[in-house]
RONU-586632 format. One line per field, with one value per residue (C-alpha): residue number from 0; chain; x, y, z. Coordinates in steps of 0.05 Angstrom, whole numbers. Example, Ala and Ser with C-alpha at 12.3 -4.5 7.8 and 13.67 -1.06 7.14 Angstrom:
2
k: [0/1]
c: [A/A]
X: [246/273]
Y: [-90/-21]
Z: [156/143]
***
This chain:
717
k: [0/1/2/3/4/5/6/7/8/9/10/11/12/13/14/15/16/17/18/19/20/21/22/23/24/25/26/27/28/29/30/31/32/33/34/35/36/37/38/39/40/41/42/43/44/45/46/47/48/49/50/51/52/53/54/55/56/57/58/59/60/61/62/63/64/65/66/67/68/69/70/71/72/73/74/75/76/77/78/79/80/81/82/83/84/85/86/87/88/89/90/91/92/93/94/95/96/97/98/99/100/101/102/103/104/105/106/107/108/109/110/111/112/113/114/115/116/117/118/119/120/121/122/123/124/125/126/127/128/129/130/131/132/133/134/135/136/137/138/139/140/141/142/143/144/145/146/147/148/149/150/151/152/153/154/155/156/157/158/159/160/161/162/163/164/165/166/167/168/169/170/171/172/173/174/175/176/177/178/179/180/181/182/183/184/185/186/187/188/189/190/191/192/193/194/195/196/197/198/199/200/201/202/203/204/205/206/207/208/209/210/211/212/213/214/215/216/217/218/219/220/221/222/223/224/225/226/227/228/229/230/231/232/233/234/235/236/237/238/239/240/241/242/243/244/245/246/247/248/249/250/251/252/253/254/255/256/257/258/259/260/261/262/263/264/265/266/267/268/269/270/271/272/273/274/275/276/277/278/279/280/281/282/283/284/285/286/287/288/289/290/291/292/293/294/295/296/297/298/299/300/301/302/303/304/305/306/307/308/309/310/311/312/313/314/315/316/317/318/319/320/321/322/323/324/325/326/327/328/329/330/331/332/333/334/335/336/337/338/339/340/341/342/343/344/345/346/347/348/349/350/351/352/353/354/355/356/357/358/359/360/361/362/363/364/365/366/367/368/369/370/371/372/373/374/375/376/377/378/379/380/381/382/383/384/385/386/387/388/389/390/391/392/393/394/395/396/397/398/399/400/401/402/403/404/405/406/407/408/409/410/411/412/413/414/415/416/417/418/419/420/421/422/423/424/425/426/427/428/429/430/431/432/433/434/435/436/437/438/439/440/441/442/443/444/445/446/447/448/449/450/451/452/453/454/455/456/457/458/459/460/461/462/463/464/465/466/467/468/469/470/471/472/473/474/475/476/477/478/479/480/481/482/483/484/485/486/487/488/489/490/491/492/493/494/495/496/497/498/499/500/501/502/503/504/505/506/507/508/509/510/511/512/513/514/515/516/517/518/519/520/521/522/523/524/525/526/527/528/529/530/531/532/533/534/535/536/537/538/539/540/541/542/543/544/545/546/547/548/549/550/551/552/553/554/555/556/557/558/559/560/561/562/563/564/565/566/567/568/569/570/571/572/573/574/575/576/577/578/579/580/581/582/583/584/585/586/587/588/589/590/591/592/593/594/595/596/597/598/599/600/601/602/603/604/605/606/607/608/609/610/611/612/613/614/615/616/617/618/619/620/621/622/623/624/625/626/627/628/629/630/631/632/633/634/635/636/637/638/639/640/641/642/643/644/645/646/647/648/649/650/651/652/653/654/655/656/657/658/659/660/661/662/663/664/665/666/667/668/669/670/671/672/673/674/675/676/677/678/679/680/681/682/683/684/685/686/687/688/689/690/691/692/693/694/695/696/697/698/699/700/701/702/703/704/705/706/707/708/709/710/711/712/713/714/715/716]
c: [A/A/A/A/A/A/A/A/A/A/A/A/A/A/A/A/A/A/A/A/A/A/A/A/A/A/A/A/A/A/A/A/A/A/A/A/A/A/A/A/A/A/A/A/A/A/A/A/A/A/A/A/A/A/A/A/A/A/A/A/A/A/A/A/A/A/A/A/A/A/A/A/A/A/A/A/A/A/A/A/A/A/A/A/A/A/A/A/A/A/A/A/A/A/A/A/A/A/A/A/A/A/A/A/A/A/A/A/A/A/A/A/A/A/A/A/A/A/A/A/A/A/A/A/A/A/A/A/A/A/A/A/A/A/A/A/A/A/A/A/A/A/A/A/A/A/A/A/A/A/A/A/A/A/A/A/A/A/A/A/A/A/A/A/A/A/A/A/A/A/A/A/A/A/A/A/A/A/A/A/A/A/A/A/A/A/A/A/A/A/A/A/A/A/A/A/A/A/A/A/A/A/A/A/A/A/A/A/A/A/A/A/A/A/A/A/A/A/A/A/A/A/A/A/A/A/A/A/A/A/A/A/A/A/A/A/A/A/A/A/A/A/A/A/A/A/A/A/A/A/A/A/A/A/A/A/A/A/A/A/A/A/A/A/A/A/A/A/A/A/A/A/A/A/A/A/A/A/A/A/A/A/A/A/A/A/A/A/A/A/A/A/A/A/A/A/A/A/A/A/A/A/A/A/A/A/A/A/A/A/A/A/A/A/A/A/A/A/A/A/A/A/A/A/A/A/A/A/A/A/A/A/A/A/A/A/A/A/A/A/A/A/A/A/A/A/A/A/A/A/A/A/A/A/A/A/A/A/A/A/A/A/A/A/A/A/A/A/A/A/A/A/A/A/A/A/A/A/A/A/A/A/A/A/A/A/A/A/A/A/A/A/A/A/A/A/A/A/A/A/A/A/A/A/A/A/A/A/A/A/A/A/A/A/A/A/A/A/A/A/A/A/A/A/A/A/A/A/A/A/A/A/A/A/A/A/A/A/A/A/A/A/A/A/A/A/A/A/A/A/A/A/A/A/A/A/A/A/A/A/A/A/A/A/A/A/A/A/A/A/A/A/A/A/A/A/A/A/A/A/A/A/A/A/A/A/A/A/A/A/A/A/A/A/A/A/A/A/A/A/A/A/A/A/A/A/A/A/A/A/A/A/A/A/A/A/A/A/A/A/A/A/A/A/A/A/A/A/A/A/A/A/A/A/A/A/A/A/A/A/A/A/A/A/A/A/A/A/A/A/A/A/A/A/A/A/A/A/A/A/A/A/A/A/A/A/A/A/A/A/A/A/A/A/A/A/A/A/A/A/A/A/A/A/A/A/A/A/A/A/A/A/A/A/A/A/A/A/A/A/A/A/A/A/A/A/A/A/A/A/A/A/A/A/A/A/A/A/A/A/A/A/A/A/A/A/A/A/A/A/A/A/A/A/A/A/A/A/A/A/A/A/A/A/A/A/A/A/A/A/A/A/A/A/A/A/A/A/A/A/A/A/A/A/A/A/A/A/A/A/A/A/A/A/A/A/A/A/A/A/A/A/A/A/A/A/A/A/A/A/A/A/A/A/A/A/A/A/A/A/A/A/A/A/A/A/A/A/A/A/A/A/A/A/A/A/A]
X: [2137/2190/2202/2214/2275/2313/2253/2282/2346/2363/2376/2446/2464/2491/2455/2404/2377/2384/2345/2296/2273/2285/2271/2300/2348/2309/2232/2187/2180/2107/2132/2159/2103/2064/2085/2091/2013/1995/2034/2000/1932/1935/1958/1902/1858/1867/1874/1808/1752/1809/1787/1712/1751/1765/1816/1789/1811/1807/1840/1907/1894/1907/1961/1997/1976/2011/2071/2064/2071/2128/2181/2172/2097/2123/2176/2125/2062/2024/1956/1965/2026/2028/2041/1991/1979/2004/1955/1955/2012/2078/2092/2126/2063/2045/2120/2104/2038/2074/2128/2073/2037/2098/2115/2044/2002/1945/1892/1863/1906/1965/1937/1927/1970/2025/1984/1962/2038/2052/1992/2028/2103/2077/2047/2117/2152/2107/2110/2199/2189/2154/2190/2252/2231/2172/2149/2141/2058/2055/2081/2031/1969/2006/1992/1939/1910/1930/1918/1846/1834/1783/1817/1878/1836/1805/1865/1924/1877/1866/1908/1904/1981/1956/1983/2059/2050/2030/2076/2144/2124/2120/2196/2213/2189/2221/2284/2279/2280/2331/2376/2354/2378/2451/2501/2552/2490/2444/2472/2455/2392/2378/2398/2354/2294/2313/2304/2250/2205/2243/2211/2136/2131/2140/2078/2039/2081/2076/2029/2099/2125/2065/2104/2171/2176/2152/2207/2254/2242/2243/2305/2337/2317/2323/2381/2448/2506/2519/2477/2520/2519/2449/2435/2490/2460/2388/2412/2448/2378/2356/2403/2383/2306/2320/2361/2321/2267/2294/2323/2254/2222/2294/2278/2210/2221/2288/2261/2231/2160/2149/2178/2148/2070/2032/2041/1972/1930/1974/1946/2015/2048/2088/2105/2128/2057/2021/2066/2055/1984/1930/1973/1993/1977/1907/1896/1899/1869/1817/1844/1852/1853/1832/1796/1722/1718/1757/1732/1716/1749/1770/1764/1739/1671/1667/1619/1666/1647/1690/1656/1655/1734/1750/1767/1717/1721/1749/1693/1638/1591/1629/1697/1687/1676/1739/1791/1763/1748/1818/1827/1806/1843/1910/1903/1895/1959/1997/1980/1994/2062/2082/2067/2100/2165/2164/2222/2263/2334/2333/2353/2310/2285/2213/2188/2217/2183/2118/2141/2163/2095/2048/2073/2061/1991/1980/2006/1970/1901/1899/1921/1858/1809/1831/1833/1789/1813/1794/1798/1761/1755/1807/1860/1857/1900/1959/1931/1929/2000/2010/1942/1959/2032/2009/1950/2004/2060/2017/1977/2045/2064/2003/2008/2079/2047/1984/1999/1994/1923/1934/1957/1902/1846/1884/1877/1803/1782/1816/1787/1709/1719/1738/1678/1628/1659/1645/1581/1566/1596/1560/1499/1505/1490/1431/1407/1476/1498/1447/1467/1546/1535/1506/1558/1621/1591/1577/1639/1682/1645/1662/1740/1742/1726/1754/1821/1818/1840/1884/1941/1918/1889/1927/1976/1920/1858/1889/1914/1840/1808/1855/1845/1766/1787/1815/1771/1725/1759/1776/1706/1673/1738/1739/1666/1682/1745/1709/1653/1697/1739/1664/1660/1685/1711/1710/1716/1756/1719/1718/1694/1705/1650/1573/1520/1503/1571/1597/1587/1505/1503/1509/1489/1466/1478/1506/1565/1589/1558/1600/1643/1628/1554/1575/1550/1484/1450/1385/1322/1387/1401/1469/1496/1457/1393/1409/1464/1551/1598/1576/1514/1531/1549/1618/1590/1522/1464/1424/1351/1299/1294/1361/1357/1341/1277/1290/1352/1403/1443/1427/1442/1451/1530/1576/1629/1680/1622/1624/1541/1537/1529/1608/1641/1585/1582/1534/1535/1473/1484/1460/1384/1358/1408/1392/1455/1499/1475/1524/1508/1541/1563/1606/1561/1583/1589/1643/1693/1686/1682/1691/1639/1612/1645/1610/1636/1614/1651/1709/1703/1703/1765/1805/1788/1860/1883/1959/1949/1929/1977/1912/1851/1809/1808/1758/1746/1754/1811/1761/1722/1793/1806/1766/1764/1836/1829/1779/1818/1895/1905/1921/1864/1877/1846/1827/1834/1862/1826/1770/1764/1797/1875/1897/1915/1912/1895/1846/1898/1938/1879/1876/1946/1930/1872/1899/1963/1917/1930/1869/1817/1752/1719/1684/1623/1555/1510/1495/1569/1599/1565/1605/1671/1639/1601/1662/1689/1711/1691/1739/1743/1812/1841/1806/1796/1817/1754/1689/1731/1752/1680/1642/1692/1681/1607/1611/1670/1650/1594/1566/1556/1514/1563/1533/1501/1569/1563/1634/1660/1701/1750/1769/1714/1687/1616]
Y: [2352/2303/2294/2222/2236/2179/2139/2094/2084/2084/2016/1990/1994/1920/1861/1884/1819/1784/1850/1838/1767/1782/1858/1906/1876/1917/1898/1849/1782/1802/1865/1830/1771/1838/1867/1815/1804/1871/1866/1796/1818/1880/1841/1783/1847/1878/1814/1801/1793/1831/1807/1838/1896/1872/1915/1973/2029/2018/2077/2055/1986/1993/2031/1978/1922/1968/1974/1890/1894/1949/1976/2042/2040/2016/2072/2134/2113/2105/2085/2035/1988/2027/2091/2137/2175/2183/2178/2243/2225/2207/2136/2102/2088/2042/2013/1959/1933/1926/1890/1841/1832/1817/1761/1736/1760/1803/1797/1835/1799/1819/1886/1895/1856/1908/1950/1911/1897/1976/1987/1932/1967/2029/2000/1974/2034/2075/2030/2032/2116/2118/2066/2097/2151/2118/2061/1994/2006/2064/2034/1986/2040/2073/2023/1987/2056/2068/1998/2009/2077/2066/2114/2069/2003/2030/2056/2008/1956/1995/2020/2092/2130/2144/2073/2087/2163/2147/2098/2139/2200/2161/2138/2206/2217/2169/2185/2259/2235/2188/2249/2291/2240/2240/2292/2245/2197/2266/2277/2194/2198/2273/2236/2177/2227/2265/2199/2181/2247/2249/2182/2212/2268/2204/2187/2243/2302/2358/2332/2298/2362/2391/2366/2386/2454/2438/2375/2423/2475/2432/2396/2467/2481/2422/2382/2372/2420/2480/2520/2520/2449/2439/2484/2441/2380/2402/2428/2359/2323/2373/2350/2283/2302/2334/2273/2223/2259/2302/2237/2227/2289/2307/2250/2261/2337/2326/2263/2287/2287/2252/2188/2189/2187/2242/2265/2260/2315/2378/2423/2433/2358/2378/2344/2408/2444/2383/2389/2461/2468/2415/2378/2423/2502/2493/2433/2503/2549/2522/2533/2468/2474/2408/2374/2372/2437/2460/2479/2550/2602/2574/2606/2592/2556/2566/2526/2499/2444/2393/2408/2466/2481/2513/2482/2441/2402/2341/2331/2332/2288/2271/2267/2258/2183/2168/2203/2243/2189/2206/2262/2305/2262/2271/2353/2340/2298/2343/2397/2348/2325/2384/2414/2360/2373/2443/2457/2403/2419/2448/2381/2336/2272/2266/2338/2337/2272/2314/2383/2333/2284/2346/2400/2349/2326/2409/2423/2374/2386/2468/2448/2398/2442/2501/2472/2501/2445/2376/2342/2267/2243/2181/2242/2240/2178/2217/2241/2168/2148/2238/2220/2137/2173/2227/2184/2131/2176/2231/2169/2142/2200/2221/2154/2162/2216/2196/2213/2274/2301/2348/2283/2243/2293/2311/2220/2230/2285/2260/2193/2220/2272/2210/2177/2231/2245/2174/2177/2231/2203/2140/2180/2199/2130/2113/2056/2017/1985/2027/1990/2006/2082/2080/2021/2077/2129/2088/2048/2118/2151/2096/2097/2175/2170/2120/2150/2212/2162/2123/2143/2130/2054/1988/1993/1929/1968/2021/1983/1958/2023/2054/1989/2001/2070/2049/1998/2058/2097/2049/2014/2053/2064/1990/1977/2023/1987/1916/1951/1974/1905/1870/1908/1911/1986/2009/2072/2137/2156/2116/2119/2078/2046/2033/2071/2144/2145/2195/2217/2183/2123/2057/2063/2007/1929/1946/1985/2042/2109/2134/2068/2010/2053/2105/2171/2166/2108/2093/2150/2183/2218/2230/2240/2260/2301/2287/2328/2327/2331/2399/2392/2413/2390/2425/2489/2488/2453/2403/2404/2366/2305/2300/2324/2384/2380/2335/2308/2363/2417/2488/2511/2441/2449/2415/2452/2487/2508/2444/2420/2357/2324/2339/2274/2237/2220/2278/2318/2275/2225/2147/2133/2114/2147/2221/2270/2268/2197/2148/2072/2008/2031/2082/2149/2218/2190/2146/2199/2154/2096/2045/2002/1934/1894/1839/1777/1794/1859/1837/1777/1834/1878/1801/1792/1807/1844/1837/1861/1938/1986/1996/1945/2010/2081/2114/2181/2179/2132/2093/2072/2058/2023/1974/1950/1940/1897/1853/1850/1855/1899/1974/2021/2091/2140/2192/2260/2227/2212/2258/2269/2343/2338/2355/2288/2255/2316/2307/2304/2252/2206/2209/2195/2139/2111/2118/2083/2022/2031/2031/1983/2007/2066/2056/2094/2095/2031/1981/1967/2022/2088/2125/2136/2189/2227/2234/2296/2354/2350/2407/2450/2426/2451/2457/2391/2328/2286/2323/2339/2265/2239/2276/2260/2180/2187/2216/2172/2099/2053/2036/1983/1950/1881/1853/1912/1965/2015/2011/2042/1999/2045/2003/2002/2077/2095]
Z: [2714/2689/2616/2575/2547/2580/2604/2548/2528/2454/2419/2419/2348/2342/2324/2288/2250/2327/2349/2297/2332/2405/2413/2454/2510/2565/2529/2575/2544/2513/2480/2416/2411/2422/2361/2314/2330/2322/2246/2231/2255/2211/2146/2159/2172/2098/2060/2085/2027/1988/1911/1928/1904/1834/1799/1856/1814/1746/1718/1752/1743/1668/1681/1724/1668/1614/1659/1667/1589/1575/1609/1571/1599/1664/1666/1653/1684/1620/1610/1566/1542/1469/1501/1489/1547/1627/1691/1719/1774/1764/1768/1834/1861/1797/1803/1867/1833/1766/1784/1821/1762/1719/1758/1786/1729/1716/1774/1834/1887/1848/1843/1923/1961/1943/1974/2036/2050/2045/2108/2147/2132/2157/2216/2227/2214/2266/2319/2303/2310/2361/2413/2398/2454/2494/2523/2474/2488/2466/2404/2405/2419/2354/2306/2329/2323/2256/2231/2252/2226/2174/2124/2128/2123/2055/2033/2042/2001/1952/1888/1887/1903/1978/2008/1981/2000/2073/2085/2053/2095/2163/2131/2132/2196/2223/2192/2214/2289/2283/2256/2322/2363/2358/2319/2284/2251/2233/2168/2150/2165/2135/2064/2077/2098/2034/1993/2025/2013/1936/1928/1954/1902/1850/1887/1891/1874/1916/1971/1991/2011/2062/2123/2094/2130/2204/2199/2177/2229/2278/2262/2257/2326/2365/2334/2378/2343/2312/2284/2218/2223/2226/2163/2121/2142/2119/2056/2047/2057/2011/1954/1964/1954/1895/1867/1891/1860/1800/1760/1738/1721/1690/1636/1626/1602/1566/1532/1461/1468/1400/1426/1496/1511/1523/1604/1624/1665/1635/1578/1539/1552/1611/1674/1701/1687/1716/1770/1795/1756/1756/1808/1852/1869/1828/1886/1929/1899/1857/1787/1764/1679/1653/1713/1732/1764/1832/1898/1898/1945/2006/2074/2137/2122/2049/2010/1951/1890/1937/1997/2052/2070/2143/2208/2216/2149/2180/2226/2177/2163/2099/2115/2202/2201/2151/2201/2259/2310/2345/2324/2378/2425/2384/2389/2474/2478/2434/2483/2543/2518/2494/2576/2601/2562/2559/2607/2573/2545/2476/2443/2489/2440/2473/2455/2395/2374/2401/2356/2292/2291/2316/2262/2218/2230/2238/2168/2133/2169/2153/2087/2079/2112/2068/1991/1948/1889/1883/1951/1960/2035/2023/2022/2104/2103/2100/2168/2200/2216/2264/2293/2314/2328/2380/2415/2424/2457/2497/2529/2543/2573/2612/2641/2668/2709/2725/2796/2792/2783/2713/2679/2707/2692/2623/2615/2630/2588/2527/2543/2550/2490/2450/2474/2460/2398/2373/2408/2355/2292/2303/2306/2247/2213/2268/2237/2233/2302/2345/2403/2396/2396/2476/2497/2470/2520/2575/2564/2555/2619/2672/2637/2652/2712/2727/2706/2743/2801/2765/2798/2866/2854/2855/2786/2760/2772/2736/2678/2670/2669/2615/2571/2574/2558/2500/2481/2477/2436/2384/2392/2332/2280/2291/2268/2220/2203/2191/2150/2102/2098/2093/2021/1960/1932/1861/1820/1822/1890/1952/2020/2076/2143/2132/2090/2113/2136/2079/2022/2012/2029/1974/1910/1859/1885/1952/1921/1963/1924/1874/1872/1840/1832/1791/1797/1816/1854/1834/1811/1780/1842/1874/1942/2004/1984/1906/1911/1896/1954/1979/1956/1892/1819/1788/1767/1804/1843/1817/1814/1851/1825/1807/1738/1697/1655/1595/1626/1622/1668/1658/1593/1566/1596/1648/1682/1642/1591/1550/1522/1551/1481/1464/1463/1438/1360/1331/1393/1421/1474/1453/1445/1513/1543/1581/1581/1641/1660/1652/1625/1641/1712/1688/1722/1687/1622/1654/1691/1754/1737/1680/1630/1638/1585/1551/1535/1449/1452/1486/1428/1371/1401/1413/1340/1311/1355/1341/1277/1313/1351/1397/1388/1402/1422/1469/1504/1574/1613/1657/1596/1567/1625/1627/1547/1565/1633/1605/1532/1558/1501/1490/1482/1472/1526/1483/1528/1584/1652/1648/1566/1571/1553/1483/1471/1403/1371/1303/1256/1294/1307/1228/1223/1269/1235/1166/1182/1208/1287/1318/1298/1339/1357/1425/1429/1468/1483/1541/1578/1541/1543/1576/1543/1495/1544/1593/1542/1556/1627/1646/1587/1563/1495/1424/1382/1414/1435/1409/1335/1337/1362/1307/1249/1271/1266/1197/1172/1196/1197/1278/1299/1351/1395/1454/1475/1464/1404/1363/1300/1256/1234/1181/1146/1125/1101]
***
């Protein structure tokens, strides 16, 4: 078999803006109008219904109206524009949406459309990688598939650090083949891949560096020169990583921690520990101090807190219909292209693009299936842009030789696995679209077979069969796809296509279960069967019924140990109020999601509010969160996200109180419930929120506003 590796010829290196507008000198007249269709379709795609989203997640939604505020909060990440506290990730991913909301203002277009233009770059930037070896279609098949993948539709309209972290690794990516396609121009575009992955771990830390060592391998093996040369030029990328990278975290450990806020998610006020510990190996292993509980032991089919880990995890019924729908059809091609290349010279540009996007979609996909920590299905975008990037090249390739009958049967099977593979995931949500489940199979069946004879039919015919092949396989991400744009996403967990199609279904109003829902939909049950991802909560099952008798977990504790009445005022959650339910939306006492604020409490923490450092303090960040999106103002996040980091210890709160920064105390009540209960959901250190919680009750007089239970701390018993 021939290989690709001069079916196209590399792009002259002039004219680059006139390139821009006209294309390639050897494209067809419809490959550029082509492509500038595919990007405008995907933008209109993801602005669609984009504000049903509101500030989508909350948590870094007042983190990105602090940075709007201050520089200082803008340059840390912090949660709120007095400095208090950190989110739990460094801060680039924040940057983009506070800049847009320092010069637009505060609202959820200014939020998102960051966001929105990061899916369309990305699109952009695939389509650029993968042209530079194949055909301009398969280009096209790239990012139309990625653009439709319903993981990347959720994601790239949403706020979480995913959108920036998806599009700066297909950067590097893209970077790392430009540097294996020509000697005198590798070292270039090693640095610029350096910057590029530097600028991810500002994103997400070390989730950045998963595809780091198949790029590198690769590049070592199949890069034109020396093999001296080669290992300078990586370790030159290597010192641009750890620049383009190590500026930050350099200033964030030397700068003295009394004049800096707290780094949020670490036990001892450390980026470093965050880095490697809550962050990073405990995202492996399980041991995760200071979060809601981790996995469990991984292994092939264990049953974890986050779901069962091995091979299979991406197929699911949880996480299958966010990612999977090509994915079986990405792992055939790689095969496919990697046989057709295989007797290619050792520097040959089409199997390397095959060895570069394949090793990473590999790496990333055993480390997914394998995590015994935290893991939440929106995760699988990083998967999107090596699944759209291998479908678009081996179909590109296989088509080159469809004349001979292992490329046209390979064309077929991937085509009917596709088929039956959506055919199944849509069966999983039988109710939704019966009709398009039957119409993918039947659709997917004639295109197989159909294609086994591709090569042997008039060029037309054949043409028309691979498009209904196509049209088959993206049929159902593409329902998916306009589902997901159809609704509006909220909350710390998010989930993308109809009801049923993860993780249980909608809860409360149409919201997507634990989104805009909170933690439990309604009866106070949560996922499928009642029941966490896995079918567990942290630390155990739940009941039938939802609940334990009288409303709490065995033993009266969540994970890490902690009595579910820690955090609350007393010890006891509010009157009305079962513990472990949330009120006001937020679900878990808040963790999840933020408080309905009413228009009389938002009134009472306006009510002189320059005069305060923070117009209020509460425990939990998405209770935090939203007091300051609906007020504008700082409000301290007492414990960080989930209530369990050491931060403001007792005898600083005092200090805080005394010296007349804070001005309420937000406790339990309609709209604001949660913020107490979220303590100590992970163990965390001594003191901190239950110490401060209990010495509030004792010290100040509650009060009842529109519904929201507040302390005045101004005015003592």
């Amino acid at each position: 078999m021939t290989t690709l590796s001069t079916a196209v010829p590399a792009a002259p290196r002039d004219g680059r803006l006139a390139r821009l507008w006209r294309g390639r000198a050897e494209d067809a007249p419809w490959v550029r109008p082509a492509l500038l269709g595919l990007l405008v379709a995907t933008g209109l795609l993801y602005l669609w219904n984009l504000s049903a989203s509101g500030y989508a997640n909350s948590f870094y939604s007042a983190a990105v109206q602090a940075g709007g505020e201050s520089w200082k909060a803008f340059f840390f990440g912090s949660l709120d524009a007095a400095n208090a506290i950190t989110v739990d990730k460094p801060p680039a991913a924040l940057w983009p949406m506070a800049l847009s909301v320092r010069l637009f203002g505060l609202g959820s277009w200014q939020i998102l459309v960051p966001e929105v233009l990061m899916g369309v770059g990305t699109v952009a930037v695939l389509y650029a990688a993968v042209r530079r070896r194949f055909a301009a279609g398969a280009g096209l098949i790239a990012g139309a598939v990625l653009a439709l993948t319903p993981v990347a539709a959720l994601m790239f309209r949403f706020n979480n650090p995913d959108a920036l972290l998806a599009l700066l690794m297909t950067v590097a990516v893209y970077c790392v083949l430009r540097a294996l396609e020509r000697e005198r121009d590798a070292a270039k575009w090693l640095v610029w891949a350096g910057v590029a992955f530097g600028l991810a771990f500002l994103a997400k830390t070390l989730q950045a560096f998963l595809i780091l060592p198949p790029l590198a391998l690769v590049y070592l093996v199949c890069a034109p020169g020396g093999f001296g040369r080669r290992l300078g030029r990586l370790a030159l990328g290597g010192l641009a990583m750890l620049v383009s990278a190590g500026w930050w975290v350099a200033l964030v450990e030397l700068w003295p921690a009394s004049s800096r806020p707290y780094v949020g998610g670490s036990q001892n006020n450390s980026f470093l520990e965050l880095t490697f510990g809550y962050n990073g190996l405990g995202r492996i292993n399980g041991d995760e101090t200071g979060s809601v509980g981790g996995g469990g032991p991984g292994g092939a089919m264990g049953g974890g807190r986050w779901g069962e880990t091995g091979i299979v995890r991406m197929f699911n019924d949880s996480v299958g219909g966010q990612i999977s729908w090509l994915l079986p059809a990405a792992l055939i091609l790689l095969v496919a292209g990697l046989v057709v290349t295989w007797r290619a010279h050792r520097t040959d540009t089409a199997r390397s693009a095959f060895l570069v996007w394949g090793g990473a979609l590999l790496m990333t996909l055993a480390v997914f299936s394998f995590m015994a920590g935290i893991f939440h299905e929106y995760y699988t975008v990083a998967l999107a842009p090596y699944v759209a990037a291998l479908v678009g090249m081996g179909a590109a390739v296989l088509w080159e030789e469809r004349t001979r009958w292992l490329a046209s049967a390979a064309l077929a099977v991937t085509v009917a696995v596709t088929a039956w593979w959506a055919w199944t995931l849509l069966g999983r949500t039988p109710d939704w679209l019966p009709w398009l489940r039957w119409t993918v199979l039947v659709a997917g069946a004639v295109a197989a077979l159909g294609l086994l004879f591709a090569g042997r039919v008039d060029r037309r015919l054949g043409l028309a069969v691979a498009g209904l092949g196509l049209a088959a396989g993206l049929a159902g991400p593409f329902a998916y796809t306009l589902e997901t744009v159809n609704a509006g996403h909220q909350g710390s967990i998010v989930t993308a296509g109809p009801a049923g199609g993860a993780m249980g279904g909608r809860g409360p109003g149409g919201g997507r279960l634990f989104e805009g829902g909170g933690m439990t939909p309604p009866g106070g049950q949560g996922g499928q069967g009642g029941q966490m991802p896995g079918g567990q909560m942290p630390g155990g099952q739940m009941p039938p019924g939802g609940q334990t008798p009288g409303g709490q977990m065995p033993g009266g504790q969540m994970p890490g140990g902690q009595g579910l009445g820690r955090g609350f005022p007393g010890g006891t959650p509010p009157q009305g109020m079962t513990r472990g339910e949330g009120r006001g939306g937020g679900g878990m006492g808040g963790l999840l999601n933020g408080a309905s604020v009413g228009t009389e409490a938002k009134a009472a923490l306006l009510a002189d509010a320059d005069a305060y450092t923070w117009v209020a303090a509460t425990v939990g960040a998405q209770n935090a969160a939203s007091y300051q999106l609906a007020t504008e103002k700082p409000v301290m996040a007492i414990g960080g996200f989930n209530g369990s980091d050491p931060s403001p210890t007792l005898d600083a709160f005092k200090r805080y109180v005394t010296e007349g920064k804070i001005h309420y105390f937000i406790g339990g009540g309609e709209g604001g419930a949660g913020g107490e209960g979220a303590g100590r959901m992970g163990g965390g250190g001594p003191g901190g929120d239950s110490e401060i919680s209990t010495w509030v009750s004792e010290t100040f007089e509650k009060v009842t506003i529109g519904g929201a239970t507040l302390y005045d701390l101004t005015e003592k018993k």
